[in-house]
C-alpha positions as CSV (number, residue, x, y, z in Angstrom):
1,X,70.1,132.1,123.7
2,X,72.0,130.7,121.0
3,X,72.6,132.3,117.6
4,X,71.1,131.2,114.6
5,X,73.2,129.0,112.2
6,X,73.5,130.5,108.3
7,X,72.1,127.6,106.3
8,X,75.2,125.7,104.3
9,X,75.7,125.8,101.1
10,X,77.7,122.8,98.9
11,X,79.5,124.6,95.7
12,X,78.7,122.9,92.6
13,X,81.1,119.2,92.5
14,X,82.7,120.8,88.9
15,X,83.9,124.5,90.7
16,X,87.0,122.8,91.5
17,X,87.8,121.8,88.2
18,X,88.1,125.3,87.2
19,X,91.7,125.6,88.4
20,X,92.6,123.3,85.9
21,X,91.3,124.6,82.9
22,X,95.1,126.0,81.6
23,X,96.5,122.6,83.0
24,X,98.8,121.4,80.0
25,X,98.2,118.8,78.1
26,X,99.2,115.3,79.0
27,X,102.3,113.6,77.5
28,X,101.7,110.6,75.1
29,X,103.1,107.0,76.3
30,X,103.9,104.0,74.2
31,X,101.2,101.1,74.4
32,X,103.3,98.8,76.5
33,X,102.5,95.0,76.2
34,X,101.0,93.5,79.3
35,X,103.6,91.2,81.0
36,X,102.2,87.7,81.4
37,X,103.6,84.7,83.2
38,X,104.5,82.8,79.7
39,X,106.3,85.8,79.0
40,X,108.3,85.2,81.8
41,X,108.8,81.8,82.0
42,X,110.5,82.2,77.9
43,X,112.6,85.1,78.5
44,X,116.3,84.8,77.7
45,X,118.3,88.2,78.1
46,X,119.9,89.8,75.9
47,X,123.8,90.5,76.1
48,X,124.8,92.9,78.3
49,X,121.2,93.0,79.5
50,X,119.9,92.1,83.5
51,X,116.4,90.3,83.5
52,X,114.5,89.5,87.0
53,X,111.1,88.1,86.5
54,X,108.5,86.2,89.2
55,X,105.0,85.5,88.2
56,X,102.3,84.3,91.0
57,X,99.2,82.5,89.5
58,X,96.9,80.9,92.0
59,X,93.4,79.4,91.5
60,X,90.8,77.7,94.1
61,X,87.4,76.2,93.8
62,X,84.7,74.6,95.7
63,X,81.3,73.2,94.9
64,X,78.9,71.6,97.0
65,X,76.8,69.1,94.7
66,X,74.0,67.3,96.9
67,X,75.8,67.5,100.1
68,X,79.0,66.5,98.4
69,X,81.4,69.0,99.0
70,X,84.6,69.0,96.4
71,X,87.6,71.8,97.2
72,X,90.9,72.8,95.9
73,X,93.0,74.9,94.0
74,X,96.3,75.7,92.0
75,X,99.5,77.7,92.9
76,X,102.2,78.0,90.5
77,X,105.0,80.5,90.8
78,X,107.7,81.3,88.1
79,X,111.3,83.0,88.9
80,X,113.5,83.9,85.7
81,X,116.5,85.0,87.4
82,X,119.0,86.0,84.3
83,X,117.6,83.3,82.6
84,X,117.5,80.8,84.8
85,X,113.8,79.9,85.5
86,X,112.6,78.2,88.1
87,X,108.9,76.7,88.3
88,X,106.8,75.7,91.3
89,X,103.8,73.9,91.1
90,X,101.4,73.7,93.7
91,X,98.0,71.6,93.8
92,X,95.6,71.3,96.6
């Protein structure tokens, strides 16, 4: 005969947190700007200074107005290597 299994028990979710009371505090970062493909595209280094950049953007669509069904989309891709930009455009 097999032996009776003790019933199982889940600790409270927030015990674990308990070894984190005396955890130190977190340090404070600067508020960084967010990096957006305009941004890259415009960029011209400073002297001295190294600047790589590459910003992929892509969009699609579709609708399907009384059986007429319309598709397509939008790829663009920007490369600012130094300074030198290059732009791709892609529609379809």
């Amino acid at each position: 005969m097999f032996k009776p299994i003790p019933p199982f028990k889940f600790k409270s979710m927030y015990d674990s947190f308990d070894n984190f009371k005396n955890f130190g505090r977190f340090h404070n970062f600067p508020n960084l700007k967010p990096i957006d493909p305009h941004m890259i595209k415009t960029y011209v280094p400073k002297s001295g200074e190294i600047f790589q950049g590459h910003a992929i953007a892509s969009n699609s669509y579709s609708s399907n107005i009384n059986g007429k069904i319309s598709q397509g989309g939008h790829i663009v891709t920007i490369l600012n290597d130094n300074g030198k930009v290059k732009e791709e455009n892609i529609a379809f």
